[in-house]
N, C-alpha and C positions, 0 to 999 in steps of 0.2 A: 802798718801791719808787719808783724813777724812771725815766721812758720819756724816753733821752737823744735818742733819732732815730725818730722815724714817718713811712715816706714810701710813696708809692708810685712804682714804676721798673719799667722796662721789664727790670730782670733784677738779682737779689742773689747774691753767693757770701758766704760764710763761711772765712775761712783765718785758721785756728787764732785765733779768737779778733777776728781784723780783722774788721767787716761791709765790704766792698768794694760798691757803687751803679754803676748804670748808667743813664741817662737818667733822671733824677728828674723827674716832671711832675705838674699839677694841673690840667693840658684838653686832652678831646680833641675833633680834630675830624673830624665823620664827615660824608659826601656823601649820604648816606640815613637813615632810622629807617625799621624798628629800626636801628640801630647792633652789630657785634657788633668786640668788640675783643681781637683774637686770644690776648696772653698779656700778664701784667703779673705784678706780686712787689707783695706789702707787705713791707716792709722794717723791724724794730723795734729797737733796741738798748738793753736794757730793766737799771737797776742796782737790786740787791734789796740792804737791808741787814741787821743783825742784828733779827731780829724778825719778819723774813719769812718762813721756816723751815717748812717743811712744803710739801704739794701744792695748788700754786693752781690755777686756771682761766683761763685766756686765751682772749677771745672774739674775733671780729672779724665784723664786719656790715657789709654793702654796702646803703645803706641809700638812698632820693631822696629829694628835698625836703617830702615828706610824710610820712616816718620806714617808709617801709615797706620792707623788704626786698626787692632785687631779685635774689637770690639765698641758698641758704640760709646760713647763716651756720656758720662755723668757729669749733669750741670744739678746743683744745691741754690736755693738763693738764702743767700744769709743777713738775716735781719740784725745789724749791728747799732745799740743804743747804749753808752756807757753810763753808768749811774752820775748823778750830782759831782758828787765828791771822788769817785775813783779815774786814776790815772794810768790806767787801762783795766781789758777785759779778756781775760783768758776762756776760748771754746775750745773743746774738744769734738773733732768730728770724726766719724767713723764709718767706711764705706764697707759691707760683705760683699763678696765678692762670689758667685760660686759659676762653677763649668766652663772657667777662663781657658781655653781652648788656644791649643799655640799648632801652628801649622808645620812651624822648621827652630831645628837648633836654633840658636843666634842671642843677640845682645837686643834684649828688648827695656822699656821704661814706663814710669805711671808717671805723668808731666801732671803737674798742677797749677790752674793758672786762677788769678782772681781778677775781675772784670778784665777779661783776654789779657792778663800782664803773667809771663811768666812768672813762677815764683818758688818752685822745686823741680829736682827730676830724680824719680826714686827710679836704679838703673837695677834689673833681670835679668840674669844670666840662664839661660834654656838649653842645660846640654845633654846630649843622647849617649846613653850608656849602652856600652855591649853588653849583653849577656853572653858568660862563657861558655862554649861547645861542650858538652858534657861527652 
């Protein structure tokens, strides 16, 4: 297995086979905490080869800088069967996301793991803006 694209984006489609991205980003910034940040995609496009064959698990964690979950975490089971003749199998998967809710600044991440094996870590930066004194 190879995870050819992990992003997170403000919006993913699927057409036939294309992942298509929209605003790809790695900070946001929010004028208060909590912070809540209305809707967002993980975005994966993930290559399995021969050998990979059966039902995995794809997880995904929202996790902060002290590994703990700030939301509960998305398991997928992904039914993986590569045709006869092909030498691999390219999925696109795409997770919405919405009222991801951040409690403090900091350096947060979306780990991705497949049958519990790491296997990306898409890193968020959460930082708080002043607003100026008028």
């Amino acid at each position: 297995m190879n995870i050819q694209v992990a992003v997170l984006c403000d919006a993913a489609t699927d057409d036939n086979g294309k992942l298509n991205l929209l605003g790809s980003f790695d900070t946001i910034y929010a004028p208060q905490m909590p912070a809540v940040h209305p809707q967002c995609a993980v975005a994966l496009r993930v290559t399995f080869q021969p050998g990979d064959e059966g039902t995995r698990k794809l997880m995904l964690n929202f996790i902060n800088a002290d590994g703990r979950a700030i939301m509960k975490g998305i398991e997928l089971p992904v039914p993986v069967a590569l045709p006869d003749e092909a030498h691999f199998l390219t999925r696109n998967f795409i997770i919405n996301i919405q009222q991801l809710k951040f409690d403090e600044p900091g350096l947060y991440s979306v780990d991705v793991r497949l049958d519990d094996e790491s296997q990306a870590s898409i890193p968020l930066l959460v930082k708080l803006v002043e607003r100026p004194v008028a």
